[in-house]
PQR file with spaces between the fields and no chain letter, atoms N, CA, C, O and H, PARSE charges and radii, in Angstrom:
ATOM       1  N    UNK     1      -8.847   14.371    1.368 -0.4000 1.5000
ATOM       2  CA   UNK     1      -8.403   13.025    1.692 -0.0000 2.0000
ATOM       3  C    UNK     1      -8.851   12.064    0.595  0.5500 1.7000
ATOM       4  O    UNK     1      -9.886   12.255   -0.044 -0.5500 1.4000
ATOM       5  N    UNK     2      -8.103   11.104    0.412 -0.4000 1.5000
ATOM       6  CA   UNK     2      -8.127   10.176   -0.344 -0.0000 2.0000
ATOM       7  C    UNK     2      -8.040    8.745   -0.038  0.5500 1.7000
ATOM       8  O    UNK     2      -7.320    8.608    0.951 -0.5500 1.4000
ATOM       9  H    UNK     2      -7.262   10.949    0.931  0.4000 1.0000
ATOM      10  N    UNK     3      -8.551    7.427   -0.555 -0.4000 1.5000
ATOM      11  CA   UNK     3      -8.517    6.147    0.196 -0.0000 2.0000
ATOM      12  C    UNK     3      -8.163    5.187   -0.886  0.5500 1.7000
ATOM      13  O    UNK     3      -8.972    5.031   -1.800 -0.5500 1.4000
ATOM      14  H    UNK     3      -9.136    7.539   -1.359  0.4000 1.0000
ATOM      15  N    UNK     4      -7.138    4.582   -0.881 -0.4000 1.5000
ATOM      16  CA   UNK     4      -6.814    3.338   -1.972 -0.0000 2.0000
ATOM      17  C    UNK     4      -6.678    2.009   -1.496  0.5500 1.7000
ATOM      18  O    UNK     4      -6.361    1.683   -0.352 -0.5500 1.4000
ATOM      19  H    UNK     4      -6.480    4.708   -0.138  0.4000 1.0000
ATOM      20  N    UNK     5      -6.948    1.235   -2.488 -0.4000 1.5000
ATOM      21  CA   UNK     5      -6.624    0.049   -1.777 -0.0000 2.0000
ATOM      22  C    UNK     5      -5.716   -0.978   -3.136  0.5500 1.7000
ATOM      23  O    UNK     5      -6.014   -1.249   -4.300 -0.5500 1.4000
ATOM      24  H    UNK     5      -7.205    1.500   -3.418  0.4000 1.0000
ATOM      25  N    UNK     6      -4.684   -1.274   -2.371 -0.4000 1.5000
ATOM      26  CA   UNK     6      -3.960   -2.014   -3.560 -0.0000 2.0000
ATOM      27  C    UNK     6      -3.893   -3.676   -3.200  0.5500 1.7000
ATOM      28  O    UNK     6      -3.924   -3.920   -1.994 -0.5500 1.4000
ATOM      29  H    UNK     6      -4.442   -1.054   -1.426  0.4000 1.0000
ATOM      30  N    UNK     7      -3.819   -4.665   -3.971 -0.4000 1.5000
ATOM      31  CA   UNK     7      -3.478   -6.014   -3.776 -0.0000 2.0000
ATOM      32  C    UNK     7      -1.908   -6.125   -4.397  0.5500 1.7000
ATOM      33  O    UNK     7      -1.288   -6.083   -5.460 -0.5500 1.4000
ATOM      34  H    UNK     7      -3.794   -4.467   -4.951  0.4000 1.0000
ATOM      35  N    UNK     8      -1.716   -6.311   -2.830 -0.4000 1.5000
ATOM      36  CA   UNK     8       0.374   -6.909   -2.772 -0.0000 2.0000
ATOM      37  C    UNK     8       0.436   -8.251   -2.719  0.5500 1.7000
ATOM      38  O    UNK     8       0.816   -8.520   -1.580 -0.5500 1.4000
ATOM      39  H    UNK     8      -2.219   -6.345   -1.967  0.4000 1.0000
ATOM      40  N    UNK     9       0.252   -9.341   -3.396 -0.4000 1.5000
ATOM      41  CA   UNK     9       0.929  -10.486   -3.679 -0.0000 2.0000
ATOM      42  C    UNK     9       1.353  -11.138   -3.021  0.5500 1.7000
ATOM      43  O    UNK     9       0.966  -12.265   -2.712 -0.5500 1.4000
ATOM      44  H    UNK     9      -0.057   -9.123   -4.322  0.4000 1.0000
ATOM      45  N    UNK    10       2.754  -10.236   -2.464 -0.4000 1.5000
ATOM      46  CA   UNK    10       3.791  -11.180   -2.380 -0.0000 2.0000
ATOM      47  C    UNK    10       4.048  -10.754   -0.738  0.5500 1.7000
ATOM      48  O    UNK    10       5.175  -10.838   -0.250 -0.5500 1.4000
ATOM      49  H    UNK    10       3.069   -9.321   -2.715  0.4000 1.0000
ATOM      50  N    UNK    11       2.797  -10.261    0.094 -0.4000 1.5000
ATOM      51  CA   UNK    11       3.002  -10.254    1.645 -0.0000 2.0000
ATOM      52  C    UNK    11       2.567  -11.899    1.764  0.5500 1.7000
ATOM      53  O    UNK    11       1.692  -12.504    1.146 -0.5500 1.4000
ATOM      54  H    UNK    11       1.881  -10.193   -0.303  0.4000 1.0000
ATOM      55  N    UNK    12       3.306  -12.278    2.567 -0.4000 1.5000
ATOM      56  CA   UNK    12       3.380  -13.379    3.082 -0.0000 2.0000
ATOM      57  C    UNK    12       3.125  -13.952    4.209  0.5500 1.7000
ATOM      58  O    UNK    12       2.487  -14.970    4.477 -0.5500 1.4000
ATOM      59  H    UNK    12       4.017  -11.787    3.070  0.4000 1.0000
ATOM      60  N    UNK    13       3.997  -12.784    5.202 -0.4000 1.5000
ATOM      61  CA   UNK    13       3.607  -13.081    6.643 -0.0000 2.0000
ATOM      62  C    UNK    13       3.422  -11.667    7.483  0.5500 1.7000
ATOM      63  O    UNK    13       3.456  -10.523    7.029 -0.5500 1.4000
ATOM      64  H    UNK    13       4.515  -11.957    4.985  0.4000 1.0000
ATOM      65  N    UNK    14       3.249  -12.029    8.629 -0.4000 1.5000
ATOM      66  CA   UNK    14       2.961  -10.181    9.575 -0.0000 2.0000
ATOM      67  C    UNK    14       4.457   -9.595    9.381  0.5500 1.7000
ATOM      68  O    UNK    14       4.363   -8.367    9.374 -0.5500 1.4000
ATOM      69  H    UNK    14       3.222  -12.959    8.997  0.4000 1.0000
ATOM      70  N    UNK    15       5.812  -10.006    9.221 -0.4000 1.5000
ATOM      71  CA   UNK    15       6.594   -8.981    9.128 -0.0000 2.0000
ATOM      72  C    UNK    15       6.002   -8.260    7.803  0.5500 1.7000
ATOM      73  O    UNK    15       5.835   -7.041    7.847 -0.5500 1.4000
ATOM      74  H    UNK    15       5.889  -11.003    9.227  0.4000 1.0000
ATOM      75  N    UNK    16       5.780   -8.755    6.990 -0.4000 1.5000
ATOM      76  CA   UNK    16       5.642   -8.096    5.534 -0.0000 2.0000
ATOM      77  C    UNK    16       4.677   -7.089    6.071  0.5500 1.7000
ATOM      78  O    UNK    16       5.213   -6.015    6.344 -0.5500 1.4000
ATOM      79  H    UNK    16       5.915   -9.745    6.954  0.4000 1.0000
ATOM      80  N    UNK    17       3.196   -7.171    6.326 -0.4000 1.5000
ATOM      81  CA   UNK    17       2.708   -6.483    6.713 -0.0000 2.0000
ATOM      82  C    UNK    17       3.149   -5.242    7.879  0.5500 1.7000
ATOM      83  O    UNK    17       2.942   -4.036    7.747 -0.5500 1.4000
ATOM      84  H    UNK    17       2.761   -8.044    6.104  0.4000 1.0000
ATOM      85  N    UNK    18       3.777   -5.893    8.977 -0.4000 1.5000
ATOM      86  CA   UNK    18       4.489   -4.437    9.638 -0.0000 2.0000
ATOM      87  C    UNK    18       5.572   -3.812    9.109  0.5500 1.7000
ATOM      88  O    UNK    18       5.896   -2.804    9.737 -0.5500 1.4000
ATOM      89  H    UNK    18       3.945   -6.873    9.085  0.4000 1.0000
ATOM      90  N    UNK    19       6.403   -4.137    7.935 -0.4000 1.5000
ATOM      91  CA   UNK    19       7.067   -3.799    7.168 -0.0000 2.0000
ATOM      92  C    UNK    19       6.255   -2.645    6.176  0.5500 1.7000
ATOM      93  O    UNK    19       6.677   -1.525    5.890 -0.5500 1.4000
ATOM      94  H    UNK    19       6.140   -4.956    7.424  0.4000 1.0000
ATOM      95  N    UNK    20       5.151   -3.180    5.808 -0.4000 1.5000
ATOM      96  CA   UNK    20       4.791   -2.055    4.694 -0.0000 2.0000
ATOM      97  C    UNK    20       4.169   -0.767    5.653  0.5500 1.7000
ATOM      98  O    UNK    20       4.398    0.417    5.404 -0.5500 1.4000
ATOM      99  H    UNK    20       4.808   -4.091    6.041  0.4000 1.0000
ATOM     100  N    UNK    21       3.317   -1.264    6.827 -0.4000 1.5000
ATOM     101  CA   UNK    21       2.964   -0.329    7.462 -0.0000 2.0000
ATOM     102  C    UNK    21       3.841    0.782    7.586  0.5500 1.7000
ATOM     103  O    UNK    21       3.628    1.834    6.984 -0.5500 1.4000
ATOM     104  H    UNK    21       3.131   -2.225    7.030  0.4000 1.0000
ATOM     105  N    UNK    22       4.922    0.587    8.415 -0.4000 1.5000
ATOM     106  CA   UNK    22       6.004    1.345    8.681 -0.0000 2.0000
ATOM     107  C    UNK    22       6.281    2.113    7.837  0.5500 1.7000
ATOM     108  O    UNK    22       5.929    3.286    7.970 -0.5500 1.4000
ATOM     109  H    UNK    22       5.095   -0.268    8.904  0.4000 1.0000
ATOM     110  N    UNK    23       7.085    1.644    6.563 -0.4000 1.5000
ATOM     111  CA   UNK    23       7.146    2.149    5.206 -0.0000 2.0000
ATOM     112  C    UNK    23       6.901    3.520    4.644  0.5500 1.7000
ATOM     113  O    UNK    23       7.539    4.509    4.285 -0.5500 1.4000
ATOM     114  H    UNK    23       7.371    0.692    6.455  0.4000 1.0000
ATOM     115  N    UNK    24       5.245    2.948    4.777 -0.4000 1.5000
ATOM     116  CA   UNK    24       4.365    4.138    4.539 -0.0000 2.0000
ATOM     117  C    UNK    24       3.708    5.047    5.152  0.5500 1.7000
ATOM     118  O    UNK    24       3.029    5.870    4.539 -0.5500 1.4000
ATOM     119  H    UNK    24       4.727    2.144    5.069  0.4000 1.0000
ATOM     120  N    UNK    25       3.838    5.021    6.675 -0.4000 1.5000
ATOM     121  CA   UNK    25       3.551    5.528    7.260 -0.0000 2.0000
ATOM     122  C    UNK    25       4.566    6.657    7.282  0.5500 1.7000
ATOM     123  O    UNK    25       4.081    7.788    7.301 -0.5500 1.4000
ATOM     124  H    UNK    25       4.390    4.352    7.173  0.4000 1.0000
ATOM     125  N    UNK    26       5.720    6.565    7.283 -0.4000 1.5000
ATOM     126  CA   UNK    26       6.815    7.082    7.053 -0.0000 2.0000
ATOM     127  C    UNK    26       7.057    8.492    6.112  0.5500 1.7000
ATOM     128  O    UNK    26       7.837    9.396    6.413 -0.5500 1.4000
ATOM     129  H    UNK    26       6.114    5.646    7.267  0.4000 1.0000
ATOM     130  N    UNK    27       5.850    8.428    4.423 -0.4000 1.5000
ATOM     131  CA   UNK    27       5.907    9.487    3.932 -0.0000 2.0000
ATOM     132  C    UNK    27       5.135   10.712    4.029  0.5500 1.7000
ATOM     133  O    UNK    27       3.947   10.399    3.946 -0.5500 1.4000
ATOM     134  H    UNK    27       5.217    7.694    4.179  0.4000 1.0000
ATOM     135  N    UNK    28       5.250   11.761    4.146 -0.4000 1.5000
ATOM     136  CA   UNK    28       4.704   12.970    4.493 -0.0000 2.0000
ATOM     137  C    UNK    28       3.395   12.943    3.279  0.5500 1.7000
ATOM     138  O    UNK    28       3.440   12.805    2.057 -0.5500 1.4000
ATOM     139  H    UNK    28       6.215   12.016    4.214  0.4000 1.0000
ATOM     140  N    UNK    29       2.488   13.100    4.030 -0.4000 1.5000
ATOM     141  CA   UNK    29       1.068   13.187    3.672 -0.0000 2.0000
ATOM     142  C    UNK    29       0.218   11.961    3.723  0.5500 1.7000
ATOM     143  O    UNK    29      -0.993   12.183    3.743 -0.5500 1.4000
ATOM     144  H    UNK    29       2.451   13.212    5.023  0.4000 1.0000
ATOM     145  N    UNK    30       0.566   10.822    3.744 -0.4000 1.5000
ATOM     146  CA   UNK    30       0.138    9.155    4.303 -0.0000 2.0000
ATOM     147  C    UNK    30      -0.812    9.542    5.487  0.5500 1.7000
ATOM     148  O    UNK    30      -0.002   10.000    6.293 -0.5500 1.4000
ATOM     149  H    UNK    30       1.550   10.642    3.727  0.4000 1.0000
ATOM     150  N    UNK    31      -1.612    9.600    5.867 -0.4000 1.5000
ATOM     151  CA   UNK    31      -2.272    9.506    7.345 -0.0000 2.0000
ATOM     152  C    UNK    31      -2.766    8.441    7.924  0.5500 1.7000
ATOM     153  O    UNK    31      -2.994    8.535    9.130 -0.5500 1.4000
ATOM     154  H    UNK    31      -2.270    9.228    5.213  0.4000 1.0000
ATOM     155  N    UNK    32      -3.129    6.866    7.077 -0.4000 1.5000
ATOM     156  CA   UNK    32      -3.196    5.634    7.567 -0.0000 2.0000
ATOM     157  C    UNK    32      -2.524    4.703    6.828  0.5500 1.7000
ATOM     158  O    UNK    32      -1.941    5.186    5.858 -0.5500 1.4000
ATOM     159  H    UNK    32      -2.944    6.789    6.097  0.4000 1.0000
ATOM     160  N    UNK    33      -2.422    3.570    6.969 -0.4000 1.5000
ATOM     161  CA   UNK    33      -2.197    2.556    6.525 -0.0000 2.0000
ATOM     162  C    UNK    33      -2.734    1.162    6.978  0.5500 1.7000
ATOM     163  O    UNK    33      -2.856    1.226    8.201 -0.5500 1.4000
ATOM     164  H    UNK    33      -2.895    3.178    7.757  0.4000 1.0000
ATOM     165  N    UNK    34      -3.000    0.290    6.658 -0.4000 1.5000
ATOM     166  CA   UNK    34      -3.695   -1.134    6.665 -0.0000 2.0000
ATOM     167  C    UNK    34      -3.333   -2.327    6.047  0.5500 1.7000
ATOM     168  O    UNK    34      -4.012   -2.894    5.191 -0.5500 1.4000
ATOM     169  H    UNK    34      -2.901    0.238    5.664  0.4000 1.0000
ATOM     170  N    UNK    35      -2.200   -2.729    6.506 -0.4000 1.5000
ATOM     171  CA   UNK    35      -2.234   -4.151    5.355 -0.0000 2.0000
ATOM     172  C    UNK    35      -2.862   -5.382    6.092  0.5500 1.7000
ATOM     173  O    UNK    35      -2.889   -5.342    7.322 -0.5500 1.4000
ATOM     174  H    UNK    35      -1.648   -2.267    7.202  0.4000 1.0000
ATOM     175  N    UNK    36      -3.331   -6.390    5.486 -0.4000 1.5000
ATOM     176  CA   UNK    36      -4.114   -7.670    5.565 -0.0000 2.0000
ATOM     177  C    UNK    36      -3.291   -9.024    4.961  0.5500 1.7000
ATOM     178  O    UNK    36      -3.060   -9.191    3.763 -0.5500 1.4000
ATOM     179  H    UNK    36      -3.308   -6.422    4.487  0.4000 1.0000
ATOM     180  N    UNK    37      -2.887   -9.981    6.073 -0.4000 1.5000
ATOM     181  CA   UNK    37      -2.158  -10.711    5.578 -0.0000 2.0000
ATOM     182  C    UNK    37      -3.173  -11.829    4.538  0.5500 1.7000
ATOM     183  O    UNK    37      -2.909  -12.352    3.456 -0.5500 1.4000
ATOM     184  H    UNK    37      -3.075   -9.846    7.046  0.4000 1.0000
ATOM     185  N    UNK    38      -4.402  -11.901    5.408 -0.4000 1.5000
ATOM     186  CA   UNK    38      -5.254  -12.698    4.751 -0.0000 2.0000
ATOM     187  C    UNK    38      -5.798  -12.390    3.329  0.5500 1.7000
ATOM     188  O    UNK    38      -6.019  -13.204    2.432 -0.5500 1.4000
ATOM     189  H    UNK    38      -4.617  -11.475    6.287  0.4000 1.0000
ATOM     190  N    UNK    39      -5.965  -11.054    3.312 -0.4000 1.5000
ATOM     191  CA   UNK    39      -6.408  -10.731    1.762 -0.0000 2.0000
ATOM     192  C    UNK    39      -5.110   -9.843    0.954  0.5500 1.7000
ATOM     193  O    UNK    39      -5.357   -9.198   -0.065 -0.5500 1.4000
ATOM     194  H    UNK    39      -5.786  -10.393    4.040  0.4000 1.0000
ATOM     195  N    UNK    40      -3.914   -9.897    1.468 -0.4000 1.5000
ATOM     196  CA   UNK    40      -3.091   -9.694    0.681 -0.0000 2.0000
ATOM     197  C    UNK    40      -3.330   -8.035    0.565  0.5500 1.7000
ATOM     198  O    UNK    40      -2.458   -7.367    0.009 -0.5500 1.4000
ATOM     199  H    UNK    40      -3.714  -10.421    2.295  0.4000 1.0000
ATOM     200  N    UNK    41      -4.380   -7.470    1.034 -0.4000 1.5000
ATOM     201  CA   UNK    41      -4.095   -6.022    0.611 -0.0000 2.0000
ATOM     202  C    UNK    41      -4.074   -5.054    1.523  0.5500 1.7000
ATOM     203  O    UNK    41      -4.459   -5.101    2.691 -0.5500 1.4000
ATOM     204  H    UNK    41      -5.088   -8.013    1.486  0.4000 1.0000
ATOM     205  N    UNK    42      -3.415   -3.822    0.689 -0.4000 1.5000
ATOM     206  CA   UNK    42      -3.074   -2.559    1.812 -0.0000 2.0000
ATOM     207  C    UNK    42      -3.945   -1.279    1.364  0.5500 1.7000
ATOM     208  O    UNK    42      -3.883   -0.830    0.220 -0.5500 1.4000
ATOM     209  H    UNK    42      -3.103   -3.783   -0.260  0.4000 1.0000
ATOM     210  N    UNK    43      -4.825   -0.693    2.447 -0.4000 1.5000
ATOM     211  CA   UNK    43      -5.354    0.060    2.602 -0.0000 2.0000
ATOM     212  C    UNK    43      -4.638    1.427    3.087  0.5500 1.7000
ATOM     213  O    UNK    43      -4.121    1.547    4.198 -0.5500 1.4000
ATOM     214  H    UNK    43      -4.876   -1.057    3.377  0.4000 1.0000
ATOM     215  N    UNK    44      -4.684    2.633    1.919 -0.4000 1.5000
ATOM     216  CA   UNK    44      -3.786    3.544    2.372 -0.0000 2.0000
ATOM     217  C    UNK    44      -4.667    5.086    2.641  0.5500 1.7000
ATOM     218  O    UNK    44      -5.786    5.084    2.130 -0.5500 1.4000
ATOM     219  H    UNK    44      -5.104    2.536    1.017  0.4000 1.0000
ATOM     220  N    UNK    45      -4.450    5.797    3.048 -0.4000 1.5000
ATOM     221  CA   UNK    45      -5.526    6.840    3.164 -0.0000 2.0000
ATOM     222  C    UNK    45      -4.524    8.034    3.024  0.5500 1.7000
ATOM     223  O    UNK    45      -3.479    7.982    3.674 -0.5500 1.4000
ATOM     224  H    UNK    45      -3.540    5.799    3.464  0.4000 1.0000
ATOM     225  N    UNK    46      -4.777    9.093    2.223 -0.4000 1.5000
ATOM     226  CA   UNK    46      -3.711    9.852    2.185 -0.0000 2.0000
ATOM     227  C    UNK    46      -4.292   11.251    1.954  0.5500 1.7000
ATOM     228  O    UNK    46      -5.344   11.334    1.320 -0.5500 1.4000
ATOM     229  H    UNK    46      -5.625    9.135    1.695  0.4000 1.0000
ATOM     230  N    UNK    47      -3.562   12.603    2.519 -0.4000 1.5000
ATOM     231  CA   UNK    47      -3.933   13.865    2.599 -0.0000 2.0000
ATOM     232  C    UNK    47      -4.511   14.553    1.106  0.5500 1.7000
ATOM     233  O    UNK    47      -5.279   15.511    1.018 -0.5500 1.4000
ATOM     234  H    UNK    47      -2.707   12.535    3.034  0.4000 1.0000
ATOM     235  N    UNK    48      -3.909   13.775   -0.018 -0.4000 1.5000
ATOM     236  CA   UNK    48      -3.833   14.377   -1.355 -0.0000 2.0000
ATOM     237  C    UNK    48      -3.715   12.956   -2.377  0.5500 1.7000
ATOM     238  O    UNK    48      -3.069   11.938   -2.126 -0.5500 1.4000
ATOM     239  H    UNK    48      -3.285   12.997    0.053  0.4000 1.0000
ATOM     240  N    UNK    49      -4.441   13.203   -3.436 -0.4000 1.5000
ATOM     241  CA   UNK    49      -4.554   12.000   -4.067 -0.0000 2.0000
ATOM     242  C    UNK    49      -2.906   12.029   -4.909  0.5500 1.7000
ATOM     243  O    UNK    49      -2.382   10.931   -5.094 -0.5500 1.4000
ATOM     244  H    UNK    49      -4.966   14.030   -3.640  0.4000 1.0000
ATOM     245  N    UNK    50      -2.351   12.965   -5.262 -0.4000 1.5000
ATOM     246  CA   UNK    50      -1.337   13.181   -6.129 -0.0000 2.0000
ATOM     247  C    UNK    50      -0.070   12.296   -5.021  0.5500 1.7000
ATOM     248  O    UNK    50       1.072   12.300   -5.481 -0.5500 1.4000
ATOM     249  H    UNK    50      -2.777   13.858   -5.112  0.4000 1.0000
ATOM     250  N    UNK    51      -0.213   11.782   -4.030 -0.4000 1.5000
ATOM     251  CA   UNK    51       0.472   11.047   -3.346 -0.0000 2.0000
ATOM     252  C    UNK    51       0.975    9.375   -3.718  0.5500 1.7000
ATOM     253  O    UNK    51       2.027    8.744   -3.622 -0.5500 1.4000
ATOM     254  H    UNK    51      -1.141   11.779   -3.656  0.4000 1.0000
ATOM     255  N    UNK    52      -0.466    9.079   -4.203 -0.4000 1.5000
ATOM     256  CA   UNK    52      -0.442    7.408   -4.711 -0.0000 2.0000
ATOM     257  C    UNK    52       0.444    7.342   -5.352  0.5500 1.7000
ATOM     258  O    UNK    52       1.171    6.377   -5.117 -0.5500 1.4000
ATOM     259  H    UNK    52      -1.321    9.592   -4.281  0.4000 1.0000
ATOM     260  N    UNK    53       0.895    8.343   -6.543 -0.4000 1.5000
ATOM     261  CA   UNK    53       2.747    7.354   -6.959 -0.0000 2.0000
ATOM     262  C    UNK    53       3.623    7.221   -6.704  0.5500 1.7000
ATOM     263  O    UNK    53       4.422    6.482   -7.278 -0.5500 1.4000
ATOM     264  H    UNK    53       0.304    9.127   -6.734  0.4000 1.0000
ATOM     265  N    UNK    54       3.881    8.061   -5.481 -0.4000 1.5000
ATOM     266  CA   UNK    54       4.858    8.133   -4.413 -0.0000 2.0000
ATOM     267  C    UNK    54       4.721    6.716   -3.483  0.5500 1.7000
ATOM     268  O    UNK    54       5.677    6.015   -3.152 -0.5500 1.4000
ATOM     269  H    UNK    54       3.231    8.661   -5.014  0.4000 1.0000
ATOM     270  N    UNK    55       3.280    6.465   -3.141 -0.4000 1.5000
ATOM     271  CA   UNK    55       3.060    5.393   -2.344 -0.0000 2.0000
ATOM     272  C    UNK    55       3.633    3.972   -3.327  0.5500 1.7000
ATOM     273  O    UNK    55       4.370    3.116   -2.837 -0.5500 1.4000
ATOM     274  H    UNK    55       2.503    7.034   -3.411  0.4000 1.0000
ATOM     275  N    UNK    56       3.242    3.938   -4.469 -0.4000 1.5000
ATOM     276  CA   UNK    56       2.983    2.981   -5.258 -0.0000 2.0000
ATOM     277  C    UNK    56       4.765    2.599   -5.682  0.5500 1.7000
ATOM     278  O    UNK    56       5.151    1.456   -5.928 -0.5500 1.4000
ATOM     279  H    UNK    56       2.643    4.633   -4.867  0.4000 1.0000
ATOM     280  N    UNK    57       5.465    3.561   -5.687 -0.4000 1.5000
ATOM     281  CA   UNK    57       6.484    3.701   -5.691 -0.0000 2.0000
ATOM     282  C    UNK    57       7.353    3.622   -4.957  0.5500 1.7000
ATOM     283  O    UNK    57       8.471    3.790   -5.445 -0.5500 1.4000
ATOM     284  H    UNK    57       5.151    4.489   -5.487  0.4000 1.0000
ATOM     285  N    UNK    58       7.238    3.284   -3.199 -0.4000 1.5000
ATOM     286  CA   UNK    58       7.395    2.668   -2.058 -0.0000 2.0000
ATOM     287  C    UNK    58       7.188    1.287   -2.074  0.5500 1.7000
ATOM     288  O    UNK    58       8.100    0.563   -1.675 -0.5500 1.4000
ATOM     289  H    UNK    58       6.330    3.148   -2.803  0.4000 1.0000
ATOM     290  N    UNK    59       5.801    0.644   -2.596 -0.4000 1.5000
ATOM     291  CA   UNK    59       5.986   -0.569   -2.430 -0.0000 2.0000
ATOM     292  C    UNK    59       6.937   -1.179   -3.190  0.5500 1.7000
ATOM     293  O    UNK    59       7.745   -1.910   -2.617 -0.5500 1.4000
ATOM     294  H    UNK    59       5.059    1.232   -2.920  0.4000 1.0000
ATOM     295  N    UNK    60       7.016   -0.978   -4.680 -0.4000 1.5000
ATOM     296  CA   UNK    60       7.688   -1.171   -5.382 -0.0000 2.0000
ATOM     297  C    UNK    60       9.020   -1.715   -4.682  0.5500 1.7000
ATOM     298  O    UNK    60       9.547   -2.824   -4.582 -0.5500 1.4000
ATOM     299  H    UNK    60       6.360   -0.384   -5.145  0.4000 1.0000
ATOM     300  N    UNK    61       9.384   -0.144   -4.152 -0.4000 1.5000
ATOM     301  CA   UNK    61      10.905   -0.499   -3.743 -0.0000 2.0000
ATOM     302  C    UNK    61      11.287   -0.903   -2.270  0.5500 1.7000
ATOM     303  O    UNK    61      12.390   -0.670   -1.774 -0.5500 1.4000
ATOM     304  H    UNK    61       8.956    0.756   -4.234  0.4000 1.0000
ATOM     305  N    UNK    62      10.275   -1.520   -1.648 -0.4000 1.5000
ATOM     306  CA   UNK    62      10.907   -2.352   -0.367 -0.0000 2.0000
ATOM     307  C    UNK    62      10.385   -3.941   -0.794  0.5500 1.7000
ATOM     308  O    UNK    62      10.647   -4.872   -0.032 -0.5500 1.4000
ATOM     309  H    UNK    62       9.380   -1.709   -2.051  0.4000 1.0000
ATOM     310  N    UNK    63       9.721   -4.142   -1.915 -0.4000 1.5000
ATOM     311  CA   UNK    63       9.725   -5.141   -2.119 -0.0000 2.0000
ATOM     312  C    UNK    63       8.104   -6.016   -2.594  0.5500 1.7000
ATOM     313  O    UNK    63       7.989   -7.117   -3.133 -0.5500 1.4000
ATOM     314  H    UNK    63       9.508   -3.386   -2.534  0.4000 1.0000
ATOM     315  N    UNK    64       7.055   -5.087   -2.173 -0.4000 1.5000
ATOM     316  CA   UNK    64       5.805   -5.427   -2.024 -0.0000 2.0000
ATOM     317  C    UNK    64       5.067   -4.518   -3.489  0.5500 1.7000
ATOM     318  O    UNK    64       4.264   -3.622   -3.231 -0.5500 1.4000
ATOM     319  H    UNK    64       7.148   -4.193   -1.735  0.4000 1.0000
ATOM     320  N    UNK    65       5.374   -4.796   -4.824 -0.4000 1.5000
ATOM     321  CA   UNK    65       4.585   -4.528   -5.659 -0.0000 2.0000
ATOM     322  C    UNK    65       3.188   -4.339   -5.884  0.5500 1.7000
ATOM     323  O    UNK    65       2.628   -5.415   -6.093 -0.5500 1.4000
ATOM     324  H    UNK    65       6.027   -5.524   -5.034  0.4000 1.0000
ATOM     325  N    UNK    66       2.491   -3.430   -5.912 -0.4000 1.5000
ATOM     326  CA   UNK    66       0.806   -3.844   -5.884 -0.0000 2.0000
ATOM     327  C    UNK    66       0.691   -4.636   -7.200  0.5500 1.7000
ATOM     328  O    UNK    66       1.390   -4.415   -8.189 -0.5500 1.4000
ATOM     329  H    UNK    66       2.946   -2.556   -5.742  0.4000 1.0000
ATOM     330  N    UNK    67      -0.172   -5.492   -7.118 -0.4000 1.5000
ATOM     331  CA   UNK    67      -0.897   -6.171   -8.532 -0.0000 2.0000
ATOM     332  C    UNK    67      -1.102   -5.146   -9.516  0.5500 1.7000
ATOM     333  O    UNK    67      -1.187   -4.077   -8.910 -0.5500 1.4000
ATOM     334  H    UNK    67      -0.739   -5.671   -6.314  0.4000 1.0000
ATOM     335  N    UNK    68      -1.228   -4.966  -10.832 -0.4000 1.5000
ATOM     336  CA   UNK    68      -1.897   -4.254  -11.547 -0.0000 2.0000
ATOM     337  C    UNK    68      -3.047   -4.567  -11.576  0.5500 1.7000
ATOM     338  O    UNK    68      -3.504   -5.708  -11.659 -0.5500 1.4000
ATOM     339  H    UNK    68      -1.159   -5.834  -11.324  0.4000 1.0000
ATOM     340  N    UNK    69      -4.135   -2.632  -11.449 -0.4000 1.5000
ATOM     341  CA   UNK    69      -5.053   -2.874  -11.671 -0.0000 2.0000
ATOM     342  C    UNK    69      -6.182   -3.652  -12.321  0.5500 1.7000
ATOM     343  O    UNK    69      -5.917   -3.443  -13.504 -0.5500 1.4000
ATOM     344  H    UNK    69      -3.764   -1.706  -11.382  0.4000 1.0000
ATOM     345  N    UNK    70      -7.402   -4.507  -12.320 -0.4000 1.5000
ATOM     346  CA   UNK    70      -7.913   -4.962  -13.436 -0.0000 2.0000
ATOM     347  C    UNK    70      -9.287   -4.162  -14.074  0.5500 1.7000
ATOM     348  O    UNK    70     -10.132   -3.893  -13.220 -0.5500 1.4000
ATOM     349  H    UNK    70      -7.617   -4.677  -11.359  0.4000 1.0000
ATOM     350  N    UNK    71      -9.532   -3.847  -15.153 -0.4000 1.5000
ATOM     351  CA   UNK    71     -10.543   -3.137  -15.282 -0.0000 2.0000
ATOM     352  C    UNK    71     -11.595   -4.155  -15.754  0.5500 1.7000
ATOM     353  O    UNK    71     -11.265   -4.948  -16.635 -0.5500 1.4000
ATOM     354  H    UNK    71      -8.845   -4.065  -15.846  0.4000 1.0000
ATOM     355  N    UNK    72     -12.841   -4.196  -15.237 -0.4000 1.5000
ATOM     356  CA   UNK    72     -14.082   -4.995  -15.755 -0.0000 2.0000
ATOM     357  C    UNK    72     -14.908   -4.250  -17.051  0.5500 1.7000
ATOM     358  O    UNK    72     -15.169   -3.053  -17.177 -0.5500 1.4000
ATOM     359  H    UNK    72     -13.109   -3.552  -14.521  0.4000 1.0000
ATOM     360  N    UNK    73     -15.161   -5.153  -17.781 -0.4000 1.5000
ATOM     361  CA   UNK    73     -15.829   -4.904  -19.027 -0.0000 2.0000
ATOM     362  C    UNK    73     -17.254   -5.061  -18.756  0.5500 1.7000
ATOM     363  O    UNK    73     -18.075   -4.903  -19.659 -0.5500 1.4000
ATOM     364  H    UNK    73     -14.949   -6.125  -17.678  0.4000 1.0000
């Protein structure tokens, strides 16, 4: 198992959030999901890490882009 957490932007309100839930709950190997309207981000938990570009690639295309990562120096 694996646990990510991405910052989506552009959720706005609880449909967005039960929108992404759904979404992703939807692809085979996903086992949770979590989005937060207040902090904008979605918590995904998944069977296999090789899943996240599949996930990442979902938000993409219903509309909810994650932020790009930032790396600290």
């Amino acid at each position: 198992m694996a646990t990510k957490t991405y910052v989506c932007p552009d959720i706005s309100c609880h449909h967005c959030t039960m929108t992404i839930e759904r979404e992703l709950k939807m692809l085979d190997g996903v086992l949770s999901v979590k989005a937060d309207l207040e902090t904008k981000q979605v918590v995904v938990e998944v069977a296999d890490e090789s899943l996240f570009p599949q996930v990442e690639a979902t938000l993409v295309e219903i509309g909810y882009p994650p932020a790009p990562e930032v790396t600290l120096v």
